[in-house]
Residue frames relative to the residue before (quaternion, step in Angstrom):
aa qw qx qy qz dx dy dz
X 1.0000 0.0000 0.0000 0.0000 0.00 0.00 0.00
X 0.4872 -0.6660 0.5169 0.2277 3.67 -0.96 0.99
X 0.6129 -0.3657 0.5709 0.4058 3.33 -1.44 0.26
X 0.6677 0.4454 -0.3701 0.4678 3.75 -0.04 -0.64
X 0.6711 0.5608 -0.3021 0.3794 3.13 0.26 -1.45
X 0.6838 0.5275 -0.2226 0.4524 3.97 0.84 -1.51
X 0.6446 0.4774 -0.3712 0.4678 3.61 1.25 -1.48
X 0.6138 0.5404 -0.3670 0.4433 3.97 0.75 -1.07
X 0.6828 0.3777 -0.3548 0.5150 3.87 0.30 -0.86
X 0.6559 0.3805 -0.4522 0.4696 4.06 0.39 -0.23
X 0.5364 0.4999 -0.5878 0.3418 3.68 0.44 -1.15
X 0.6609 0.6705 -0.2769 0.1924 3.67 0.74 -2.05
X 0.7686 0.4781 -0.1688 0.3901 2.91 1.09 -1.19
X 0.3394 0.7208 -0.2684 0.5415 3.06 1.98 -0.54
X 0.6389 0.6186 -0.1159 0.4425 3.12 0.55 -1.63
X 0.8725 0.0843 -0.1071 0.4693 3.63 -0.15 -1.23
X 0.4665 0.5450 -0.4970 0.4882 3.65 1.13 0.96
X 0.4868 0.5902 -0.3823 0.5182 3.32 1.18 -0.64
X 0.7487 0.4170 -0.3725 0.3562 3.78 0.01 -1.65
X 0.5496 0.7400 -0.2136 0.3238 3.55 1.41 -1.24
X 0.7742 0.3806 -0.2118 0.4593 3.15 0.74 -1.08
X 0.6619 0.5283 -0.2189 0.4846 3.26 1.51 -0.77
X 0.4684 0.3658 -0.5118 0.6204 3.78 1.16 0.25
X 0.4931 0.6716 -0.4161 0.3643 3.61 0.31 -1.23
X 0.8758 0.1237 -0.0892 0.4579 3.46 0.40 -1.23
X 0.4490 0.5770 -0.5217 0.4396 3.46 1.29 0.04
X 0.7768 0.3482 -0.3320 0.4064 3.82 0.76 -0.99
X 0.5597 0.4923 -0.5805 0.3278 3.70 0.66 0.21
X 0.3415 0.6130 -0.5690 0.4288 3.86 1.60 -0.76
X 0.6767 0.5696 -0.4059 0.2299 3.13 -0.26 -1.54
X 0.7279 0.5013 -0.0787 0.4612 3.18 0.12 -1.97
X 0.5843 0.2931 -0.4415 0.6147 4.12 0.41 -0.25
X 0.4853 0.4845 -0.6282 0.3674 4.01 0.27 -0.69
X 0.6958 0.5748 -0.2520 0.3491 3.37 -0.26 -2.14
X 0.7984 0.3551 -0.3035 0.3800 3.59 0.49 -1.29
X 0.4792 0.6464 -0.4001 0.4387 3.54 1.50 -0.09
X 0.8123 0.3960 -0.2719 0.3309 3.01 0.50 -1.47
X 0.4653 0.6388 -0.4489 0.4170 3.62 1.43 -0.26
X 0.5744 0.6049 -0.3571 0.4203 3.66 0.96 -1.69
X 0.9041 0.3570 -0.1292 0.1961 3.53 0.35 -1.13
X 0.4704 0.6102 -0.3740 0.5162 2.56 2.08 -0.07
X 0.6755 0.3663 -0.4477 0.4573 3.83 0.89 -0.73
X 0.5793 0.5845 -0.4953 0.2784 3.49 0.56 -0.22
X 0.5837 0.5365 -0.2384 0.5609 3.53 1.38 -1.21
X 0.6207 0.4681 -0.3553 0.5191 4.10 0.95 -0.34
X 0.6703 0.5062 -0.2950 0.4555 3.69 0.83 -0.91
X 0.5676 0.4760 -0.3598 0.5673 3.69 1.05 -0.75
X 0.8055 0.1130 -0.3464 0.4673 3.74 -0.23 -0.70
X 0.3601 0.5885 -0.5438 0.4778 4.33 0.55 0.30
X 0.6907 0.6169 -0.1270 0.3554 3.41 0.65 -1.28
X 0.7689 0.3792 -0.1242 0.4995 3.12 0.94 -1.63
X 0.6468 0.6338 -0.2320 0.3552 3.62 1.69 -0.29
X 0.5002 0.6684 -0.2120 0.5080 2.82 1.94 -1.07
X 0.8782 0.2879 -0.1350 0.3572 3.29 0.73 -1.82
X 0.7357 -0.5110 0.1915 0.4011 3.53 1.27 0.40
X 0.5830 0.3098 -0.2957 0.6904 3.42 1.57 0.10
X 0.1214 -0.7286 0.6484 -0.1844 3.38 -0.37 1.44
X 0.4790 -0.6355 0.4943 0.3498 3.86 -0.72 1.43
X 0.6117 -0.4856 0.5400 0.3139 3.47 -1.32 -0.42
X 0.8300 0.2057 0.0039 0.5184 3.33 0.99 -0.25
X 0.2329 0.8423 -0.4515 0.1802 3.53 1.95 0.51
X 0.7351 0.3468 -0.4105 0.4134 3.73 0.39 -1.05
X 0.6234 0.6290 -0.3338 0.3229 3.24 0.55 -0.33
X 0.7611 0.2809 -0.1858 0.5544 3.32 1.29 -1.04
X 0.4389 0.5540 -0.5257 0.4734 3.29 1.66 0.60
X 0.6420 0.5474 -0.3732 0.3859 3.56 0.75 -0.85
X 0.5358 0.7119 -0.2730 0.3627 3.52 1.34 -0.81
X 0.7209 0.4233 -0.1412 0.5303 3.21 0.82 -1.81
X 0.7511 0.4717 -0.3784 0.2650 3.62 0.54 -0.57
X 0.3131 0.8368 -0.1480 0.4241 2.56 2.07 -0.90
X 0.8745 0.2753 0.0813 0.3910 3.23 0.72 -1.70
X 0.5906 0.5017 -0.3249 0.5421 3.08 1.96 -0.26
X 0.5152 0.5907 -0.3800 0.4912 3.44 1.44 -0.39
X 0.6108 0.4855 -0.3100 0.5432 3.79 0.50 -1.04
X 0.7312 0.3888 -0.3177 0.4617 3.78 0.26 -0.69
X 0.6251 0.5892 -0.2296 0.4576 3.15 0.84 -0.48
X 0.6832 0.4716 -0.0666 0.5536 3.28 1.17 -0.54
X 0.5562 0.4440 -0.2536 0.6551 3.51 1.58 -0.69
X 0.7060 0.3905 -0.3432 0.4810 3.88 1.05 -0.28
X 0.5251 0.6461 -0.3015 0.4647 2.91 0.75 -0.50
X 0.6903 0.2640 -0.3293 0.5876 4.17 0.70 -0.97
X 0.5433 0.5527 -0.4689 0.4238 3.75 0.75 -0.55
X 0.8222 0.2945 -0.2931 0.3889 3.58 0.26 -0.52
X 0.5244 0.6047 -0.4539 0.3915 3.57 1.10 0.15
């Protein structure tokens, strides 16, 4: 194998550590998204829970409760294959 030949197979390897780390960190982005969007959904559940408890109940709470849970479950599940 040539001197060339050795410099090309390192650059490569260079190369596909590079791509690695950069999925690597594209899918943790990912994953903090997901874990946001979970955070805010219970926060957005606790506000209308909240408003039911204390007597000023939205117009549309069970419903947009069914919504959010709905949706924290699906996210939850989308994190869930991301981390496998």
């Amino acid at each position: 194998m040539s001197l060339l030949d050795k410099m090309k197979e390192t650059a490569q390897k260079g190369v596909d550590k590079t791509k690695e780390a950069v999925n690597t960190g594209q899918e943790k982005l990912e994953e903090r998204k997901l874990e946001k969007k979970i955070t805010d959904l219970h926060e957005e559940l606790g506000g209308l829970v909240y408003g039911q408890k204390s007597g000023a109940p939205a117009e549309n709470a069970d419903s947009e409760i069914t919504r959010i849970v709905g949706e924290i479950t699906a996210t939850k599940e989308e994190l869930a294959q991301l981390t496998a």
